[in-house]
N, C-alpha and C positions, 0 to 999 in steps of 0.2 A: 406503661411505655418503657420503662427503665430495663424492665427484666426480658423486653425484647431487644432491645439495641444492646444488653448483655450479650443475650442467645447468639447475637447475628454477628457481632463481635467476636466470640467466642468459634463458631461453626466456620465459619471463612476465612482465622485467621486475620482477621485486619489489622491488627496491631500487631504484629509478631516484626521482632526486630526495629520497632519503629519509638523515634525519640522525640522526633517531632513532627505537628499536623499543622498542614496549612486548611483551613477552613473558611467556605466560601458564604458569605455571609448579607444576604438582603433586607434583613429587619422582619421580615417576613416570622409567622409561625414557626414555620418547618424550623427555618435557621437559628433562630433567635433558641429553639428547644434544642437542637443539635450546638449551640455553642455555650448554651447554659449545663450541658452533659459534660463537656468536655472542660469547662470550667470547675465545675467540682471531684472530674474526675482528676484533671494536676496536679491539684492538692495530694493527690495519694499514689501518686505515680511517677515517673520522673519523663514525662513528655510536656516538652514548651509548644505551645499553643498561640498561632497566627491568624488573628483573624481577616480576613480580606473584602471589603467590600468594592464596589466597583459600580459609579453611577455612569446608565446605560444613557444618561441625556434624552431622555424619549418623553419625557411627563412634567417637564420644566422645570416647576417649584416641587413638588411634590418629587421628584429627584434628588433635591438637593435637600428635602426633609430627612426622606429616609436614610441619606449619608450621614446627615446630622444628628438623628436618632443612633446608630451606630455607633458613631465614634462617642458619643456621650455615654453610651452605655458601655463599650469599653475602655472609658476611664475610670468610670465608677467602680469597674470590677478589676480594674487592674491586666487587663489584657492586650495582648500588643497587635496594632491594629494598621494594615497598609491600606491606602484608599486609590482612588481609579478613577477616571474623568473620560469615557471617551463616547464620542459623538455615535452611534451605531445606525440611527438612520442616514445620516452623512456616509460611513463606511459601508454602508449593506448597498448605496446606492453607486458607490465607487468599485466595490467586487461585485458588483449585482445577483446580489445572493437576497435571501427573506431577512427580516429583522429578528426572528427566532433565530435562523443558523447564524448569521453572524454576531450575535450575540453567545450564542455558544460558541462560535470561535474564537473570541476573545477571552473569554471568561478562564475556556482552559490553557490558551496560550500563556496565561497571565499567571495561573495556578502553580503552569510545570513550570515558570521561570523562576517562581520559588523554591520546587520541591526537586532541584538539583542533586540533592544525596539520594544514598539508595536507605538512610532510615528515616526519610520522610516523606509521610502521605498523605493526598489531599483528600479531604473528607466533603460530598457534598449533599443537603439535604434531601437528598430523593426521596418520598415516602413512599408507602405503599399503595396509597390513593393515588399519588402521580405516575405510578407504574400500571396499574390500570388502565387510568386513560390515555397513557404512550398507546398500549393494548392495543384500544379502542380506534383510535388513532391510526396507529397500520392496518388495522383490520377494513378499514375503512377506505384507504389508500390500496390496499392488495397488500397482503405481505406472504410469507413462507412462513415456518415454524421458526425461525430464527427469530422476524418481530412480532410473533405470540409470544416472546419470552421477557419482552421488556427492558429493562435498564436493568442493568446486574450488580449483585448485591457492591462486587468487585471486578475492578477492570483494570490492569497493573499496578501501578499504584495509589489509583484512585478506589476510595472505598463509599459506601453508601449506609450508615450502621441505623436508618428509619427505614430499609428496607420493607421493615415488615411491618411499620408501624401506621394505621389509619390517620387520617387529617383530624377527623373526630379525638381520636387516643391523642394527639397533638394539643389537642385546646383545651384538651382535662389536663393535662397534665403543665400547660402554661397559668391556667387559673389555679390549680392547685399548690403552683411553688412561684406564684406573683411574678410571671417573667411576662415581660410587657413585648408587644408587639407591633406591627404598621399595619394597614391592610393596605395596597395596589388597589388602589379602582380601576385598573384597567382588570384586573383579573375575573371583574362583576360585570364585566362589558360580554356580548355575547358576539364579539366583533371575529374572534377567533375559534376554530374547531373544538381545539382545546377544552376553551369554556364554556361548550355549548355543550362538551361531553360531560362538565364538572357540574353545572349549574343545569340541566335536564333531564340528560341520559341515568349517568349514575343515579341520581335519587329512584327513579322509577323502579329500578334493580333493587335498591333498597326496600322501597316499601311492600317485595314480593319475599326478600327473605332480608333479615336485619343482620344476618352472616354471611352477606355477599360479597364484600369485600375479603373477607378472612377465604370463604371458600375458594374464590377467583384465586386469591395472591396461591394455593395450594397447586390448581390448576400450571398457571404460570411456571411453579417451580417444577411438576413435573415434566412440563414442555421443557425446561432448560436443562434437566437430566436425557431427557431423549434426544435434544438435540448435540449435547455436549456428546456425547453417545457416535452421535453421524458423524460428528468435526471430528473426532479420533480415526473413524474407519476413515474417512475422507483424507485425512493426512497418511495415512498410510499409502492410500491408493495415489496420493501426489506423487509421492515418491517414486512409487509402481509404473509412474507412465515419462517420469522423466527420462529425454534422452541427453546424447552430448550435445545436439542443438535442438531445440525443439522439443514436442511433447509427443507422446504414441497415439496418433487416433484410434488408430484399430481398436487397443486397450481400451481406451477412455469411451466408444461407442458401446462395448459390453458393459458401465459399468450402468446399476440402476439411476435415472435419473433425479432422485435427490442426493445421491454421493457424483453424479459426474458433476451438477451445475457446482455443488461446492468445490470441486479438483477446480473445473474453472476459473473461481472467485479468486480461488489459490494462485492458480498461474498468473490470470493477469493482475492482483495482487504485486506477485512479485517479481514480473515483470517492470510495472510501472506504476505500483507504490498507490494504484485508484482502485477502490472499491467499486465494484461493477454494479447497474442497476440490472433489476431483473429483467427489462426488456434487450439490456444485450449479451447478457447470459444465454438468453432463450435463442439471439439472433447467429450465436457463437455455437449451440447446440443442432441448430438447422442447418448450417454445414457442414457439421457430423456426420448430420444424419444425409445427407446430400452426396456429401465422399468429397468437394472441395469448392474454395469461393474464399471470398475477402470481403472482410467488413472493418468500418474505421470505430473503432472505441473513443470513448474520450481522454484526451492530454495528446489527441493526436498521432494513437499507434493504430498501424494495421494487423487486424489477427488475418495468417494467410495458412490458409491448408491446402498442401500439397501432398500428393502420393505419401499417404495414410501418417504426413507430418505435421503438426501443428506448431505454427511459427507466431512470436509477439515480436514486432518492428515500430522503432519510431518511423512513423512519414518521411523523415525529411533523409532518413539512412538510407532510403529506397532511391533519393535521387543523389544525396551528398558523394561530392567528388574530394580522393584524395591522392597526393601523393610526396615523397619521399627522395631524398636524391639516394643514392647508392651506395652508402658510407657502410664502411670496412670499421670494424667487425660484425656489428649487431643494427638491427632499425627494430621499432620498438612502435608498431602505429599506434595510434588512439582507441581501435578496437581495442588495443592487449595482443593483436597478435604480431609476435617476435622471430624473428627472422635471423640466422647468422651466417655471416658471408665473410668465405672464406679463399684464397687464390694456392693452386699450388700448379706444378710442375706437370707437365705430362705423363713422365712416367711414375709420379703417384699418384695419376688419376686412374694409368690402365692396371695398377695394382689394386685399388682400390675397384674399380667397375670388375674386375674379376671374382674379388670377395663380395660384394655387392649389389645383386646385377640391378634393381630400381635408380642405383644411383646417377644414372644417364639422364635420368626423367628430368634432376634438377642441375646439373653440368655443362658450363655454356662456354665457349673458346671467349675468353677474358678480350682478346684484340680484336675481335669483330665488335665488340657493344659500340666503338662509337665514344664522343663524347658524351658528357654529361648524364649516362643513361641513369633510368627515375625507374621506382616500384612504384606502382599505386594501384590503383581500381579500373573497372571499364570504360571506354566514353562509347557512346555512338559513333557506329562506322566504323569499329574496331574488326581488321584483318588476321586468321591465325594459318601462318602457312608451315603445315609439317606434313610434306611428302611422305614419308617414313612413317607413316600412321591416316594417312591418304585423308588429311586433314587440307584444306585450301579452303575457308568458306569464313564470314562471318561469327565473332565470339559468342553474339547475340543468337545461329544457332545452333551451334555447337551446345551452348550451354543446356539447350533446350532437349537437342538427343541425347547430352548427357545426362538428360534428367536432374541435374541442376536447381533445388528451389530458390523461385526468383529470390524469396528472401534473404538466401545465401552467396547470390552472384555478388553484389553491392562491397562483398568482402572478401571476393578474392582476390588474390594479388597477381599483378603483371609486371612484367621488367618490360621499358620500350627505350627507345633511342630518341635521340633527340630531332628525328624526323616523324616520331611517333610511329614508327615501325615495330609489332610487336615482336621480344626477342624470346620470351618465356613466359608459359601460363602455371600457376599455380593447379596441379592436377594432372592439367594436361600435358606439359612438358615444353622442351625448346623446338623454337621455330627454322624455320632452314637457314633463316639470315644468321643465327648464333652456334649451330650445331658442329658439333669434336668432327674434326677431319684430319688427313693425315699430315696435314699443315700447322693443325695446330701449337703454340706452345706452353701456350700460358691457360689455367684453366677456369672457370669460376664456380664453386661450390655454394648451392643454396640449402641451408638447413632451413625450413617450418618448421616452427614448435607449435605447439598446443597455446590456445588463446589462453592467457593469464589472467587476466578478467575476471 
């Protein structure tokens, strides 16, 4: 066992630059062997060593054994030991999540509130046996190649150094260097998949080849070179298809469908920080393939494609109202987009619109606006009236011949009065009520900048 948790150490890196490990620690086999390694390995290295236990409240008494086995054993060895109390079927049933995931969310919410430096990593006992039946597990569920590959050796700074190590090579190597350990009875229960994979499935595997584990774990790793393989082309092709708003369909329908669904994963990824499941990956692909349509993801956004653009919006941006009064110099919304407003003279507006000719588009006679006039967004019922571009209709559709995506309307900006008469659209230009006449004499300059954001 020793000279693979070397090997795996050694190939990935896991310790590089690193001075101290926080280690996640159940009394368990696995653990109990991964903190007995890293105990003797101290001694000859100069990494301080944290061990963590964390009782999940799920098994009563027998909870509060295994906490007690733990900290007993790291006083005996001299190791420094933070412990954990928290209720998780209580919590799993207040986030209404499984008692597995929420249990993994606490466990590493609790890891990284340790491993705040960047030379400290949290080490937890994965073996190679429980990567297997993760395996088994999605395959079971449906997965992609992504969960044929399992739990990785390493995942920023969390490392896994039993990656490669059998639960069997676990129990030899605990009787043979007298490190004592607990067993879970619920792990002997056949109440979860899990353990129906542990206690069933795998043996039978075994008793066809007694290298089936060794062979599998090879399997797995080559699936995780072929897929690391696609997540490179696929970050490339991210890049490929971004635009200044939005993503390129067009592009993203040529690409083959194991690098487009990962371009996707990508965007709404970083659009909205959620991992997408494969059913609306696929339902995100079918308007691709369709040419356009809306579907709601979850945290509440809409994916919307329009004329070959693909747009991620929060729900609430779609209807959220804003606005701004008209303050000299600068307005600065909550999108990020920046505006600078400017007043000058007549006659260096018409020096200016001669050097300039777009400049008309955003130049409004300052003494027509009116009191209190406001930027903000659209409402319903909004009128834009510019003769001079034989405009008179609704902005609602205008936007629409403009070809406008709806995603995009929610943020454009208008100047109106305080009759709610509009005086200027963003794009479009000023309305007849605010428009340079030979009257005028004061002028108002609208600079749009580029969203900051």
């Amino acid at each position: 066992m020793i000279d693979k948790v070397y090997d795996a150490i050694s190939k990935f890196n896991m310790l590089e630059n690193c001075k101290n490990i926080v280690i996640g620690v159940s009394g368990g086999a696995d653990s109990m062997s991964l903190l007995k390694f890293f105990s003797d390995f101290r001694k000859k290295s100069n990494i301080n060593v944290l061990a963590v236990h964390i009782n999940h409240c799920l098994r009563g008494e027998e909870s509060d054994r295994d906490e007690n086995f733990v900290k007993e054993y790291c006083t005996r060895n001299d190791i420094n030991l933070k412990t954990y109390r928290i209720d998780i079927a209580e919590e799993s049933r207040r986030l209404k999540i499984g008692l597995e995931e929420c249990g993994r969310k606490y466990r590493y919410e609790i890891f990284s509130s340790l491993a705040t430096s960047n030379d400290t990593k949290i080490a937890t006992a994965h073996t190679l046996s429980d990567n297997i039946e993760t395996v088994f597990i999605n395959l079971i569920r449906g997965t992609g190649i992504k969960g044929l590959c399992g739990i990785p050796p390493v995942r920023n700074n969390v490392i896994r150094p039993l990656s490669f190590v059998t639960r069997d090579e676990i129990e030899k190597y605990c009787r043979d260097n007298n490190v004592d350990y607990i067993v879970d009875s619920s792990n002997l229960k056949r109440d979860y998949d899990r353990n129906k994979i542990r206690l069933d499935i795998i043996p039978l595997f075994k008793n066809i080849s007694g290298n089936f584990e060794e062979s599998f774990g090879k399997t797995i790793n080559q699936l995780r070179q072929d897929n690391e393989y696609l997540e490179y082309i696929s970050s490339i092709q991210y890049k490929n298809v971004c635009l200044k708003f939005g993503y390129d369909a067009a592009k993203m329908k040529k690409l083959p469908v194991s690098i487009m669904s990962r371009v996707i994963i990508k965007i709404i990824f970083n659009e909205t920080s959620y991992i997408l499941e494969k059913k609306h990956v696929e339902m995100i692909i079918n308007i691709l393939k369709v040419g356009s349509g809306t579907i709601n993801i979850p945290g509440n956004f809409f994916v919307i494609l329009e004329r070959e653009v693909l747009y991620v919006v929060e729900a609430s941006s779609l209807k959220e109202k804003w606005e701004y009064k008209l303050n000299l110099p600068k307005i600065l919304t909550e999108h990020g987009k920046k505006f600078i407003i400017k007043i000058i003279g007549i006659d260096e507006y018409q020096k200016l619109s001669n050097k300039y000719n777009n400049i008309k588009n955003n130049c409004l006679d300052y003494d027509k606006l009116g009191n209190n006039p406001v930027i903000r967004n659209k409402r319903i019922g909004d009128y834009f009236m510019c003769s001079r571009k034989n405009f008179s209709k609704s902005l609602k559709k205008l936007f629409s011949e403009r070809k406008i995506p709806i995603a995009m309307r929610n943020n454009i900006a208008i100047i109106s009065n305080s009759r709610n008469e509009i005086l200027w659209v963003e794009s479009l230009g000023v309305s007849d009520i605010a428009v340079i006449d030979e009257n005028t004499k004061n002028v108002l300059i609208i600079i749009s900048e580029e969203t900051i954001c």
